[in-house]
C-alpha positions in Angstrom: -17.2 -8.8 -12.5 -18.4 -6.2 -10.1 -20.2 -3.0 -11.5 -20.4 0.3 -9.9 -23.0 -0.4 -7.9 -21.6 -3.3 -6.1 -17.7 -2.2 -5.9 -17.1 -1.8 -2.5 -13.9 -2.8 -0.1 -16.4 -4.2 2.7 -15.4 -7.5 2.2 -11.8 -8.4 3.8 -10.2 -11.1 2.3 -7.0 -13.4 2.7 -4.9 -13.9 0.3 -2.3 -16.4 0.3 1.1 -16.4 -2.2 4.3 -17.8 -1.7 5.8 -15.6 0.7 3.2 -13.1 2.3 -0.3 -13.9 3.3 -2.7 -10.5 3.3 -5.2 -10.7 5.7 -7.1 -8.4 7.9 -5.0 -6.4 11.3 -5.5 -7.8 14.4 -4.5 -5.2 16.2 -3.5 -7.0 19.1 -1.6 -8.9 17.8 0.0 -6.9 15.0 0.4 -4.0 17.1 3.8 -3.8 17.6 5.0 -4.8 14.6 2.9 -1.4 12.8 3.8 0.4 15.8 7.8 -0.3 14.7 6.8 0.4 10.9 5.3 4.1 11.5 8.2 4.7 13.6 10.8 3.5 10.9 12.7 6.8 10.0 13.0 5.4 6.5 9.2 4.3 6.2 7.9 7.8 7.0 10.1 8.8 4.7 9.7 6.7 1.3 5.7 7.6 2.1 6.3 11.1 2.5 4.8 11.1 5.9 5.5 13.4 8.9 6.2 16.8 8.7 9.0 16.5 5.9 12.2 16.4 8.2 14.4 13.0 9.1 13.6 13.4 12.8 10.7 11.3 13.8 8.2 13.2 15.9 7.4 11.8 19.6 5.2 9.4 20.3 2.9 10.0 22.9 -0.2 8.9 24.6 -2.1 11.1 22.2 -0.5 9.0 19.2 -0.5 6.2 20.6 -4.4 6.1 20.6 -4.6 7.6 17.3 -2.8 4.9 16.2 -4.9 2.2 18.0 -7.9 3.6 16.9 -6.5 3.9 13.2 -5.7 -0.1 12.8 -8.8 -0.7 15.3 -11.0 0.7 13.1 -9.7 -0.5 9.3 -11.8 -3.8 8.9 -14.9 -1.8 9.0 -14.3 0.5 6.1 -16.5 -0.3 3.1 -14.3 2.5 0.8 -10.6 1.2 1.2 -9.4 -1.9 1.7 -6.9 -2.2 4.2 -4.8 -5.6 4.9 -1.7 -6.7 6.9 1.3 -8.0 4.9 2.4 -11.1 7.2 5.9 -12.8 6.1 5.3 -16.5 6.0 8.3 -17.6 7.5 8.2 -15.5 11.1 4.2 -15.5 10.7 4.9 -12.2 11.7 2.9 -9.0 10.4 6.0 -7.0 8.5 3.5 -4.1 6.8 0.0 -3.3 5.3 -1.2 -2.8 1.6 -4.2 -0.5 0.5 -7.2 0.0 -2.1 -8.3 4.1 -1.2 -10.1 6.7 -3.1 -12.4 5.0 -4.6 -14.2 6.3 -7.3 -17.1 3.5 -7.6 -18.1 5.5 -11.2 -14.7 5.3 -12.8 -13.8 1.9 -10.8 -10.5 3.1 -10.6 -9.1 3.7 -6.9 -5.2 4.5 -5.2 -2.9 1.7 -4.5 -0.1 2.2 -1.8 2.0 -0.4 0.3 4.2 -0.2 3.4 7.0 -2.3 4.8 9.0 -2.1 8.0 11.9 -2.3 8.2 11.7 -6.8 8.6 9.6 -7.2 5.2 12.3 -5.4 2.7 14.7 -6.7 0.5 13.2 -10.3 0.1 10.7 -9.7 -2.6 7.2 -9.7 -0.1 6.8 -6.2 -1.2 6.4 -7.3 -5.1 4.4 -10.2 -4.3 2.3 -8.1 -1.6 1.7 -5.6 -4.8 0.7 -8.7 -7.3 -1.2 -10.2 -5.2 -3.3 -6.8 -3.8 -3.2 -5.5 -7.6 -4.8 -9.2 -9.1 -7.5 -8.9 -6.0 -8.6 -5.6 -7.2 -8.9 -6.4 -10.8 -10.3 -10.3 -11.1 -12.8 -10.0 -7.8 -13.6 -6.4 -7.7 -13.7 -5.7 -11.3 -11.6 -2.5 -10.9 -10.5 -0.6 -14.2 -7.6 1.5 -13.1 -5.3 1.3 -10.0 -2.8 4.0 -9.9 0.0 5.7 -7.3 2.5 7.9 -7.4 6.0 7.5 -6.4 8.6 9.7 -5.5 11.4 10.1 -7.1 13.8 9.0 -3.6 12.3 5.6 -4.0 14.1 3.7 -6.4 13.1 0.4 -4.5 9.6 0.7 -5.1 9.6 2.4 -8.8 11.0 -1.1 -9.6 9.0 -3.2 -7.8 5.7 -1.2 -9.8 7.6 -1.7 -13.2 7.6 -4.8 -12.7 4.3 -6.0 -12.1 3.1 -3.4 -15.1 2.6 -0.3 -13.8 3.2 2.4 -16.7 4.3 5.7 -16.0 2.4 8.6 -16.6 3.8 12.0 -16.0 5.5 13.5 -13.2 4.6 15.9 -10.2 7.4 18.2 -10.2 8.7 19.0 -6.6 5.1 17.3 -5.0 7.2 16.9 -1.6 9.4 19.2 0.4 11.6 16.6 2.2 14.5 17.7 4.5 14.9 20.9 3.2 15.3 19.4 -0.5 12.1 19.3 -3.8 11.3 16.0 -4.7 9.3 15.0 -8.1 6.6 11.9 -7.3 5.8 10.0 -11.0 2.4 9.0 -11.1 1.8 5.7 -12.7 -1.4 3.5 -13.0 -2.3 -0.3 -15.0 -5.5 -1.2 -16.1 -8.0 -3.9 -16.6 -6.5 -4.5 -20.0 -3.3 -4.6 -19.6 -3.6 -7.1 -16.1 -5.3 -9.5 -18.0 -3.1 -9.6 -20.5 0.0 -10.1 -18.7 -1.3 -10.8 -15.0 1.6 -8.7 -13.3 4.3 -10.6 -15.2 4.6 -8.0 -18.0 
């Protein structure tokens, strides 16, 4: 088990489950696919992304190389782990999963996943959590992975049920969405509880 000395996200691995395969961008390759995720109305939404409207701001040059440089950039971080969710049936790259704020003391960090709008509804999103979530805990030695989720996202508050994830309170109106107040839950698992159950609570 990793300590706090040694916890760090420089390592990118692939991992390999029934459905998905995580692996590190390619941004060559996987660029249009993430392009077509952080343009998905729906996606910006369920993260609470943009500037808290429906309409989906312009893409321009200036984006276009923040987003480049973004994705160009993610194997190289040793404090997040950053990996491409690719469906195994088109071997096409539908999303991304993260590891983020790492607190190397505490080995706890922030979990979050993404899909466009070709990865929902066939269960890649749970296994892509299972999968991200088992990583953290049995190779990192992680203690705590938590999110928050917002209360608009039905979809993904079960997916996190689940695999374990317990509820712990709520952030009353956290977002201002579309002129509307909306509540995120925050909700971690731990060590403990993962290897009792191993996201099949």
């Amino acid at each position: 088990m990793a300590d706090q000395q040694t916890l760090d996200f420089a390592v990118k691995p692939t991992l390999t489950g029934e459905l998905v395969v995580l692996r590190p961008f390619i941004v060559g390759s996987d660029a249009e696919a993430l392009r077509e995720m952080l343009q998905d109305p729906e996606a910006v939404k369920l993260t609470g992304s943009g500037d808290g409207t429906a309409a989906m701001p312009d893409w321009d040059a200036a984006a276009e190389a923040t987003f480049l440089d973004w994705y160009g950039t993610r194997n190289q971080q040793s404090d997040r782990l950053d990996l491409a969710v690719v469906d195994k049936a088109s071997a096409r790259c539908v999303g991304e999963v993260v590891l983020n704020d790492l607190d190397r003391s505490n080995r706890s960090c922030n979990f979050r996943v993404l899909l466009g709008p070709c990865g929902r509804n066939r269960g890649l999103g749970t296994e892509s959590t299972r999968l991200m979530v088992g990583y953290g805990f049995e190779r990192l030695g992680l203690h705590r992975i938590s999110l928050e989720v917002y209360a608009f996202n039905p979809r993904a508050r079960r997916v996190y049920d689940k695999i374990g994830f317990v509820a712990e309170g709520m952030l009353r109106d956290a977002l201002r969405w579309d002129g509307e107040w909306v509540d995120a839950t925050v909700m971690s698992i731990l060590a403990p509880e993962w290897n009792r159950h191993h996201g099949r609570p």
